[in-house]
C-alpha positions in Angstrom: 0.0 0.0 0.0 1.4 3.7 -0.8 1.8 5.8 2.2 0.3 8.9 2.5 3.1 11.7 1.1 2.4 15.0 3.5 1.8 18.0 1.8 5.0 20.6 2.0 5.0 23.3 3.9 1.8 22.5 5.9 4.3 22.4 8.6 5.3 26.3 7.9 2.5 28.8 6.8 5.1 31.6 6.7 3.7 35.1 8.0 1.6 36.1 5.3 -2.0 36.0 5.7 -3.1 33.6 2.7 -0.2 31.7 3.5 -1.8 31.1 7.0 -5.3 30.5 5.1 -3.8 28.0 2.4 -2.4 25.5 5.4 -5.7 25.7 7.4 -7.5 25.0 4.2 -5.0 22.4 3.7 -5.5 20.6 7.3 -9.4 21.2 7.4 -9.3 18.8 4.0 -6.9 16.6 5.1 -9.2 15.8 8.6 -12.2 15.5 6.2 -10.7 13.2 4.1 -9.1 11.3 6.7 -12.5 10.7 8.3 -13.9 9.3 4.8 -11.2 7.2 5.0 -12.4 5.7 8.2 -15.9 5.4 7.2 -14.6 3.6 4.4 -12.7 1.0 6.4 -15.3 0.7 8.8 -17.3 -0.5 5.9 -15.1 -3.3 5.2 -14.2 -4.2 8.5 -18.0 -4.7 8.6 -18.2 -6.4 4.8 -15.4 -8.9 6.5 -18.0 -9.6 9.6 -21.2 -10.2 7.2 -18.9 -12.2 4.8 -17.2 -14.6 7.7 -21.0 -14.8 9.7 -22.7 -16.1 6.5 -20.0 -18.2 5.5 -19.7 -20.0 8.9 -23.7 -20.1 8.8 -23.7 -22.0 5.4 -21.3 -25.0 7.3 -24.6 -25.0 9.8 -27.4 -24.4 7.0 -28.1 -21.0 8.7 -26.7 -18.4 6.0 -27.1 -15.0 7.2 -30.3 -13.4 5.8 -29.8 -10.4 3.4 -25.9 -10.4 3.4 -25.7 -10.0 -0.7 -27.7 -6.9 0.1 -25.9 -5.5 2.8 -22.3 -6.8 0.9 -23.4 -4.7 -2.1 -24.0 -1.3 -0.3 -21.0 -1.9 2.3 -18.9 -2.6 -0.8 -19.9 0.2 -3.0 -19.6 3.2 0.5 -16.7 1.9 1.2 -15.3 2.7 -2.8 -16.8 6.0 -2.6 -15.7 7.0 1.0 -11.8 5.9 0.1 -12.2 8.0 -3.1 -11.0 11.2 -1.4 -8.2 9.5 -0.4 -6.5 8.4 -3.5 -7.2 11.9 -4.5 -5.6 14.1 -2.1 -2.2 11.6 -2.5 -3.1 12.0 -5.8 -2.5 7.9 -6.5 -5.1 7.7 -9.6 -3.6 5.4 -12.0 -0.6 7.3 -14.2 0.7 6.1 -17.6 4.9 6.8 -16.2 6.3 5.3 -19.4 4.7 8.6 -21.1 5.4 11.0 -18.8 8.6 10.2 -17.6 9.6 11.3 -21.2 7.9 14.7 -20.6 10.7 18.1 -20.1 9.5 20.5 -17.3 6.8 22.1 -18.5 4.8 19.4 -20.1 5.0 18.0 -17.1 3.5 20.8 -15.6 0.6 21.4 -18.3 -0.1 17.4 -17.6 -0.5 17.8 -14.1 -2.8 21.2 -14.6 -4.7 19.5 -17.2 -5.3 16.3 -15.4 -6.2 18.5 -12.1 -8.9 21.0 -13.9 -10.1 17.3 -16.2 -10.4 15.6 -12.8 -12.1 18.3 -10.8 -15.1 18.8 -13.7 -15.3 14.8 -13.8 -16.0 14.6 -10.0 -18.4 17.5 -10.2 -20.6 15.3 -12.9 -20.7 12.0 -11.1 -21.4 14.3 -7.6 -24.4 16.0 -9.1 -25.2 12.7 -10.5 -24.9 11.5 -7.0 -26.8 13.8 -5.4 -29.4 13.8 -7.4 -29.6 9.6 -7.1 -29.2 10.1 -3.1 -31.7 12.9 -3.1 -34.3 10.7 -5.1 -33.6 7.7 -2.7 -33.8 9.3 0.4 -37.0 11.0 -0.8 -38.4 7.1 -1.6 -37.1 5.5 1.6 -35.1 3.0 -1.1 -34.4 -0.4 0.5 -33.1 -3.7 -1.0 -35.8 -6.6 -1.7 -34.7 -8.9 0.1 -35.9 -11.2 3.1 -34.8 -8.3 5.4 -34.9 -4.9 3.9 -31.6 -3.2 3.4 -31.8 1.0 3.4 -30.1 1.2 0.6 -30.7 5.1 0.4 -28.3 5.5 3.8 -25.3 3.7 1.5 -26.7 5.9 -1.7 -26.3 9.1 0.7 -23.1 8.0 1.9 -21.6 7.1 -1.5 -22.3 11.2 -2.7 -21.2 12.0 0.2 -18.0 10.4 -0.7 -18.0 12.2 -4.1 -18.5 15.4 -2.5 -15.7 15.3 -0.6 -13.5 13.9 -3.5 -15.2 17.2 -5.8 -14.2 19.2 -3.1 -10.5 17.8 -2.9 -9.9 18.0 -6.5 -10.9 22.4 -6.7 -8.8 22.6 -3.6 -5.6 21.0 -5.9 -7.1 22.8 -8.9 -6.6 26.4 -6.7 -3.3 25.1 -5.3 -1.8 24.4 -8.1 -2.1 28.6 -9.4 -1.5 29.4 -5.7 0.1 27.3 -3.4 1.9 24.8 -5.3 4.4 24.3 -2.5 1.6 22.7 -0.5 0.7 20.1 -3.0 2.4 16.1 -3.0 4.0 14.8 -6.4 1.5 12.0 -8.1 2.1 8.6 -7.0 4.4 7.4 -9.9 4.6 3.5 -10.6 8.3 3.6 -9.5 7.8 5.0 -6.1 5.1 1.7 -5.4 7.7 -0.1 -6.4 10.6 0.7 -4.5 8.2 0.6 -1.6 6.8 -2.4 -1.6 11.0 -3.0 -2.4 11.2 -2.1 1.2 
């Protein structure tokens, strides 16, 4: 797994005022994201449970009622809720043959690109999202099954995820102009590698 990369500078906001404002922008996201992130593996931890339980019940002939139901919605928050995540390290998949052949400032019109491409993709599938949540909650959605599953709560969560990931991405957009001190380098395929290496 890729470890976190802090952002630079967080540590030092220097004396100017938007300085100051950029790091407690930085920290506020970074404390959102990171509770996403333990949503998310709260959500597997629980898929794990649900899986083990119903397995163990099949050996006995007593499966546990509803668990495809509750396995999908777990499955598909906790995607959603780790999605900020890979964002703020900024570990989407990159093709590295391609740009390690890239001078200075393609590399730079790459990463700007991919930022501002990114952050209008996130804002479609979270008004998508919202909109899907929105009509769920509204219908009390829940799973047929022999108990029913809310699946409106997982739908709610799931946006919820993209919001914060929409919200990540036109925070790297702005730092990118302004603060680009106080954003981590891309996860390149060569840094995985030499960690797992280690």
């Amino acid at each position: 797994m890729t470890k976190a990369q802090p952002s630079m500078g967080t540590a030092n906001g220097g004396g100017h005022p938007s300085a100051k404002f950029a790091v407690l922008w930085d920290r506020l996201s970074e404390e959102i994201v990171r509770i996403a992130l333990i949503c998310s593996c709260i959500c597997l931890a629980s898929l794990i449970a649900i899986g083990t339980i119903d397995t163990l019940g099949r050996l006995v002939s007593r499966p546990l009622l509803s668990s495809t139901e509750m396995s999908e919605a777990l499955l598909a928050t906790a995607f959603f809720l780790a999605l900020p995540t890979v964002q703020r390290n900024r570990a989407h998949v990159v093709v590295d043959i391609l740009k390690q052949k890239f001078g200075a400032k393609l590399r730079y019109i790459s990463e700007v690109s991919a930022l501002l491409l990114g952050a209008v993709i996130f804002w479609f599938l979270m008004s998508q999202g919202l909109i899907g949540a929105h009509s769920s909650a509204k219908a009390g959605e829940v799973a047929a099954g022999l108990i029913p599953i809310p699946v409106w709560i997982a739908k709610c969560a799931s946006a919820l995820g993209l919001v914060i990931t929409f919200l990540e991405a036109l925070r790297q957009c702005v730092f990118i102009f302004v603060w680009p001190e106080l954003l981590p380098e891309p996860v390149s395929l060569e840094q995985t590698d030499a960690e797992e290496e280690q």
